[in-house]
BASE-372870 format. One record per atom (N, C-alpha, C): chain; atom name; x, y, z. Coordinates in nm, 2 decimals, m for minus. Layout:
+------+------+--------+--------+--------+
: unit : site :      X :      Y :      Z :
+------+------+--------+--------+--------+
:    A :   CA :      X :      Y :      Z :
...
+------+------+--------+--------+--------+
***
This chain:
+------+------+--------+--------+--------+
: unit : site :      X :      Y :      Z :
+------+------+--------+--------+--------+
:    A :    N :  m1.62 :  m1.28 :  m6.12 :
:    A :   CA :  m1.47 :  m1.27 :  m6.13 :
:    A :    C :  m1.42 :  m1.29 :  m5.98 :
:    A :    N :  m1.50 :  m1.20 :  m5.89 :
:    A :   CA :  m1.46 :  m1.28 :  m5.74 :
:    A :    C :  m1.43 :  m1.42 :  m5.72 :
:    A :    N :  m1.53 :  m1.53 :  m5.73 :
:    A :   CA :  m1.53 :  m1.61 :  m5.70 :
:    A :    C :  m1.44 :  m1.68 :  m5.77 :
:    A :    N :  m1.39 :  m1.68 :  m5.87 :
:    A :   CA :  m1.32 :  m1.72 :  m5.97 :
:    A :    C :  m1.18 :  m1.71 :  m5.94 :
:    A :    N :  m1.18 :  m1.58 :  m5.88 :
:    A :   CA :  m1.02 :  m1.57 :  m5.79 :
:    A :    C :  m1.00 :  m1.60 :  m5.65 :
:    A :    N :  m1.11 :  m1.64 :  m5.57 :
:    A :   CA :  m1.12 :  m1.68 :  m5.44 :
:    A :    C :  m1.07 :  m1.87 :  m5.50 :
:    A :    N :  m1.16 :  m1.92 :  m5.60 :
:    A :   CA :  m1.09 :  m2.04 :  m5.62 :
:    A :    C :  m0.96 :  m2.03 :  m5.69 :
:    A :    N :  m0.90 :  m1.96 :  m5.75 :
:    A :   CA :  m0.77 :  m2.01 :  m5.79 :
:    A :    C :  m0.67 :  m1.97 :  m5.68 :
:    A :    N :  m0.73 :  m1.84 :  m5.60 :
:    A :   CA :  m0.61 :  m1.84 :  m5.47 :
:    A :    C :  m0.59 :  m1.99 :  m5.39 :
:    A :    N :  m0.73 :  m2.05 :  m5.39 :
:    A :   CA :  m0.70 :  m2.15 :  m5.27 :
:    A :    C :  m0.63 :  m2.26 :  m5.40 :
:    A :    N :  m0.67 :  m2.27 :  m5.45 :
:    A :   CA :  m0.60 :  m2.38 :  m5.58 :
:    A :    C :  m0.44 :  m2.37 :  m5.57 :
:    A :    N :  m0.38 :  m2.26 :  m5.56 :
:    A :   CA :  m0.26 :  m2.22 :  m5.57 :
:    A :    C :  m0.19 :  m2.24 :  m5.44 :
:    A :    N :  m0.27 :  m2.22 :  m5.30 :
:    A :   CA :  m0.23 :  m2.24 :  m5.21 :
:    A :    C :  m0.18 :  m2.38 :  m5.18 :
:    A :    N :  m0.29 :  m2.47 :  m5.21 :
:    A :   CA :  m0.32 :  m2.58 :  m5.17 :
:    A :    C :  m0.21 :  m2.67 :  m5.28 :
:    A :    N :  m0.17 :  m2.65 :  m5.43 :
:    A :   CA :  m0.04 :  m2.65 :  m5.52 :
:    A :    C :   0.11 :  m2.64 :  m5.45 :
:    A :    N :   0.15 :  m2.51 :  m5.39 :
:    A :   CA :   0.21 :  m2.49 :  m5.30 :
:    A :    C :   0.24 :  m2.54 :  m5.15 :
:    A :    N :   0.18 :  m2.58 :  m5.09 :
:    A :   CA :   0.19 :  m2.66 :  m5.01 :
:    A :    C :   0.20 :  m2.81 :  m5.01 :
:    A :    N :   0.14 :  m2.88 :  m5.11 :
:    A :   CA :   0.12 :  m3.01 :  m5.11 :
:    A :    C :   0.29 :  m3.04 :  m5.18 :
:    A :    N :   0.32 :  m2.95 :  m5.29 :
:    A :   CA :   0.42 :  m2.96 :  m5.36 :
:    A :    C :   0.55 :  m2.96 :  m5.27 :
:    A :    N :   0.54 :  m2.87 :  m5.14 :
:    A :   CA :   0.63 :  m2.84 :  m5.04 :
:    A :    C :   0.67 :  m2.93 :  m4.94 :
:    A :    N :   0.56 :  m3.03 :  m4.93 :
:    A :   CA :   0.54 :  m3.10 :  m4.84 :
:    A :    C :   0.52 :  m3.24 :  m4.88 :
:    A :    N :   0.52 :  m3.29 :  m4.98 :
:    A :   CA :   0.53 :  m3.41 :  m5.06 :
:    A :    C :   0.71 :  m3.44 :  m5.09 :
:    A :    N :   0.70 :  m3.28 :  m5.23 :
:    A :   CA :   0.82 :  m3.28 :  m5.23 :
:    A :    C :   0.97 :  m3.27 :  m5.16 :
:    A :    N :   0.96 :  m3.30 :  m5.03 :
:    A :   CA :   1.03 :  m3.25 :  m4.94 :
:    A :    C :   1.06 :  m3.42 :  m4.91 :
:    A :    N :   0.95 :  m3.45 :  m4.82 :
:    A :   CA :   0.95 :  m3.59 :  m4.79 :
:    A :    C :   0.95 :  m3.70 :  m4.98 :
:    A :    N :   0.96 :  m3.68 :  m5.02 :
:    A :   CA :   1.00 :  m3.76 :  m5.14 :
:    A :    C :   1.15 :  m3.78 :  m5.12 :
:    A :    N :   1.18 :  m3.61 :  m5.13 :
:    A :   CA :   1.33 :  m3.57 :  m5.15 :
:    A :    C :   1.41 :  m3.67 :  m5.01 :
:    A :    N :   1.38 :  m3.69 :  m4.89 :
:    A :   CA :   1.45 :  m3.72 :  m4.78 :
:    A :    C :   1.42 :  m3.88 :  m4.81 :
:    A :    N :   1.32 :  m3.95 :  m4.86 :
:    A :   CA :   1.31 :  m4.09 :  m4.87 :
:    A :    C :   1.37 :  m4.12 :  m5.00 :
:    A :    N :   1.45 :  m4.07 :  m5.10 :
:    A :   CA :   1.56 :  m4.07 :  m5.18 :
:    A :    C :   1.51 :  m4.11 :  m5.33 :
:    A :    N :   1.38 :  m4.04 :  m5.34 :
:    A :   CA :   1.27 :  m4.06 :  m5.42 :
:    A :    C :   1.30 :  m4.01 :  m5.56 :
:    A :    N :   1.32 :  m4.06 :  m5.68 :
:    A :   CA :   1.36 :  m4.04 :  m5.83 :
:    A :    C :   1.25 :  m3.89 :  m5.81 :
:    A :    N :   1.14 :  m3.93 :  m5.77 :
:    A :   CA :   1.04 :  m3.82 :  m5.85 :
:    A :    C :   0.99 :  m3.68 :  m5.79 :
:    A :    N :   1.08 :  m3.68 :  m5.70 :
:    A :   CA :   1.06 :  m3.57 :  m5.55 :
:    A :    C :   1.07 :  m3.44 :  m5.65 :
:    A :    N :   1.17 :  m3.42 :  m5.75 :
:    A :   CA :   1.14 :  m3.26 :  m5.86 :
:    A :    C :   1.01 :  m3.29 :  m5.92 :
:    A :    N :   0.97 :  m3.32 :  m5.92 :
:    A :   CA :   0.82 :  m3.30 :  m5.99 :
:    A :    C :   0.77 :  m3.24 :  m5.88 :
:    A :    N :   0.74 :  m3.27 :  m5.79 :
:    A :   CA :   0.67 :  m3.27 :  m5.69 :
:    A :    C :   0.70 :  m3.10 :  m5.62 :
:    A :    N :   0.87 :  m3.07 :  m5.63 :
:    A :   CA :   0.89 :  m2.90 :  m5.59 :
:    A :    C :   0.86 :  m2.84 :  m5.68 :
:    A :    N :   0.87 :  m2.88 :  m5.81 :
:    A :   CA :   0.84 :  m2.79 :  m5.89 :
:    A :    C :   0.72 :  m2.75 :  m5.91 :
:    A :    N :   0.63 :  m2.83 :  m5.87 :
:    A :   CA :   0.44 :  m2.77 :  m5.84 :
:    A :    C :   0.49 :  m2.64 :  m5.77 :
:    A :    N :   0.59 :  m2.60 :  m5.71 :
:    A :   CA :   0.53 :  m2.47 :  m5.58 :
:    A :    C :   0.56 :  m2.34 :  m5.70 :
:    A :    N :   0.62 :  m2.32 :  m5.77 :
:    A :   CA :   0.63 :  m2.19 :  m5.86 :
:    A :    C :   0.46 :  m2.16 :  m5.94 :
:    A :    N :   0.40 :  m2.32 :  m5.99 :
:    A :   CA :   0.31 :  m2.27 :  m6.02 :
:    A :    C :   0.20 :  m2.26 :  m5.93 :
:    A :    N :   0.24 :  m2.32 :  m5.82 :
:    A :   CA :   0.10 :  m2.25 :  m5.67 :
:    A :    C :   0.10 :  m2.14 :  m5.65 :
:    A :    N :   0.26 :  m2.07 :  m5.68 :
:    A :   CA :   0.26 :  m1.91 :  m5.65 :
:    A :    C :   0.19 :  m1.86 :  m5.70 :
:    A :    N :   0.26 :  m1.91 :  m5.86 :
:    A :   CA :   0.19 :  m1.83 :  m5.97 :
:    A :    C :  m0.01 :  m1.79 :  m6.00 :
:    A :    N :  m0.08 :  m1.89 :  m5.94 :
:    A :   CA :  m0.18 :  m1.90 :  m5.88 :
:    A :    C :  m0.24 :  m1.87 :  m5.82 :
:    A :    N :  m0.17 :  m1.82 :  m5.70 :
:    A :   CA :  m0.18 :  m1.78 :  m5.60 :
:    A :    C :  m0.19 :  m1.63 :  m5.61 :
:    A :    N :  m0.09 :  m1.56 :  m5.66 :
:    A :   CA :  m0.10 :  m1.42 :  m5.71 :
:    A :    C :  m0.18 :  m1.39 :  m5.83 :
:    A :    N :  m0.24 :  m1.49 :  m5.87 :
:    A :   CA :  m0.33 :  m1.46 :  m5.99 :
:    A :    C :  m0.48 :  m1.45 :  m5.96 :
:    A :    N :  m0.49 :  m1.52 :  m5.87 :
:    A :   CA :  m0.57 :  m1.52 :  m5.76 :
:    A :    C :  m0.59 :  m1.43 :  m5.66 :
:    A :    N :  m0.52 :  m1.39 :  m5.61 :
:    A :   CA :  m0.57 :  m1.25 :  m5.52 :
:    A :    C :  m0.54 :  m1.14 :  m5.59 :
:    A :    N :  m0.51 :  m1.11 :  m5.73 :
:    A :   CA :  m0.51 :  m1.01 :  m5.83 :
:    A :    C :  m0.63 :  m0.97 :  m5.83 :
:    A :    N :  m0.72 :  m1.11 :  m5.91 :
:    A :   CA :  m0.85 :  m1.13 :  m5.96 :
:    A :    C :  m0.94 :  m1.13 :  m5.88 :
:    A :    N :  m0.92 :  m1.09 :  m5.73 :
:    A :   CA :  m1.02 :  m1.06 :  m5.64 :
:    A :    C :  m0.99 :  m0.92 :  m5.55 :
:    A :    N :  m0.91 :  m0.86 :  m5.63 :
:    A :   CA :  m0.85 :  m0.72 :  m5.57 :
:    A :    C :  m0.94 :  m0.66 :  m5.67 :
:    A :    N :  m0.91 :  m0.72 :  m5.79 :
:    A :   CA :  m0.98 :  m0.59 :  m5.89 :
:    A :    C :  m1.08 :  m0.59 :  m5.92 :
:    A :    N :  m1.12 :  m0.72 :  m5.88 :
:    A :   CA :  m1.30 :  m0.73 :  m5.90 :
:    A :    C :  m1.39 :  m0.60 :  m5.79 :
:    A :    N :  m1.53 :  m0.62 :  m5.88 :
:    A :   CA :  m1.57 :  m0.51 :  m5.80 :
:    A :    C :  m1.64 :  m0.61 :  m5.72 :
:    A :    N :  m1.71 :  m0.60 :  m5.61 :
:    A :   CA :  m1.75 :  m0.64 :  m5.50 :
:    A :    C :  m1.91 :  m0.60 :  m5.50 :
:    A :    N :  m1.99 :  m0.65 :  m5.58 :
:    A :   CA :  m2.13 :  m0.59 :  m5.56 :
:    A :    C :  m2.26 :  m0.64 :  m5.44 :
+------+------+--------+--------+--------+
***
């Protein structure tokens, strides 16, 4: 279960940022598809906090 939340924290991270930073520069080069692109960062959060849930509650053996 650790590890399982160690990869979805970075999954979420790496969602979040790419979404942030894609979508950003899409948005400034006047790009139809730049919302697709922000809208990835809700579910990087969402990932993100599912992910360091699932490595908080795990036990650590």
């Amino acid at each position: 279960m650790h590890k399982l939340g160690v990869i979805t924290t970075l999954l979420g991270l790496i969602l979040s940022i790419a979404g942030l930073v894609v979508g950003f520069w899409k948005m400034l080069n006047g790009s139809e598809n730049a919302e697709i692109w922000i809208s990835l960062v809700p579910l990087g959060f969402v990932g993100l906090f599912l992910g360091v849930t699932m490595t908080q509650l795990s036990n650590k053996q």
